[in-house]
C-alpha positions as CSV (number, residue, x, y, z in Angstrom):
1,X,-27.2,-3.9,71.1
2,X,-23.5,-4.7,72.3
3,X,-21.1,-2.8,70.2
4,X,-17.8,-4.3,69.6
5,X,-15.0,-2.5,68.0
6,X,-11.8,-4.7,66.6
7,X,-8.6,-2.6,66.5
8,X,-5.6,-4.1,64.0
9,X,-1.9,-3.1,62.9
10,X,-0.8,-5.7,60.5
11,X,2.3,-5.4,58.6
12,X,2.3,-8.6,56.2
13,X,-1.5,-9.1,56.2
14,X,-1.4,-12.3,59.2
15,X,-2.6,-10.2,61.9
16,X,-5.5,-8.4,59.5
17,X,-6.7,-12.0,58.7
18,X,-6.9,-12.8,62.2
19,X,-8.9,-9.2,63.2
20,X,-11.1,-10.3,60.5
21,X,-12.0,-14.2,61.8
22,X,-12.9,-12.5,65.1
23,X,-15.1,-9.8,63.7
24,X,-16.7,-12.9,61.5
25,X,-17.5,-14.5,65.6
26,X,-18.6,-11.5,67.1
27,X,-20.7,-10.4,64.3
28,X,-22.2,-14.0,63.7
29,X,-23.2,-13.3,67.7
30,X,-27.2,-11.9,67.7
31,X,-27.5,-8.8,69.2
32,X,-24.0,-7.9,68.6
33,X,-22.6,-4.9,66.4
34,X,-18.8,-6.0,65.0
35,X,-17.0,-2.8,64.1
36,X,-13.4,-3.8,62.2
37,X,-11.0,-0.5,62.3
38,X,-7.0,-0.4,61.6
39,X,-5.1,1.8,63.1
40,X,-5.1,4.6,61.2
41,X,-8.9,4.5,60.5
42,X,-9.3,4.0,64.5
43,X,-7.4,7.2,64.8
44,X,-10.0,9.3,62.8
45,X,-12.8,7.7,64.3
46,X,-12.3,7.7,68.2
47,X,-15.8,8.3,69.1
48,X,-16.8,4.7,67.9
49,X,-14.3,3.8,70.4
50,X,-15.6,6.2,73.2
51,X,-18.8,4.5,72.6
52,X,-18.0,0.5,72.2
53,X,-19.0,-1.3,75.4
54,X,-15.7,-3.4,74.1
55,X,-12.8,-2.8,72.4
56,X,-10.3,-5.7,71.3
57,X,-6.7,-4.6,69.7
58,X,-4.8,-6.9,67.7
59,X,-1.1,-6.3,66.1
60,X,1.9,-8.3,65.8
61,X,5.3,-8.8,68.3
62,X,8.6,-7.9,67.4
63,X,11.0,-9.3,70.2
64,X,8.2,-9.6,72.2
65,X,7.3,-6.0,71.8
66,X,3.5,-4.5,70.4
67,X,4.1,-3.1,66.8
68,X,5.5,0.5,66.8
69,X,2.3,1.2,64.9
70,X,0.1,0.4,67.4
71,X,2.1,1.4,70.5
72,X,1.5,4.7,68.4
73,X,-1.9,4.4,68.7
74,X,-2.4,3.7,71.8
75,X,-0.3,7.0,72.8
């Protein structure tokens, strides 16, 4: 089974919608495990990221910058 892990900082809830939509696609995929984190629940669970065979990170841009939250995590 492929496991898929979606990373997401959203500050007003738009980014968090659209980390959801795409763990609604890669979960509707057979054979395919869809794993939805946030940052901060990413952060306490880094083995599920040590052992995804993908990981996909969403967040929003300020002045065409990452969020400070997930530049954070990403640290």
């Amino acid at each position: 089974m492929t496991r898929i892990v979606i990373v997401y900082h959203s500050g007003y809830g738009h980014t968090k919608r659209q980390a959801e939509a795409v763990h609604r696609g890669a979960a509707s995929v057979d054979g395919v495990n869809a794993l939805l984190l946030n940052t901060e629940e990413a952060a306490a669970r880094m083995e599920e990221l040590d052992t995804a065979d993908a990981i996909v990170f969403g967040c929003p841009t300020y002045m065409g910058s990452m969020s400070a939250e997930m530049k954070r995590f990403l640290e």
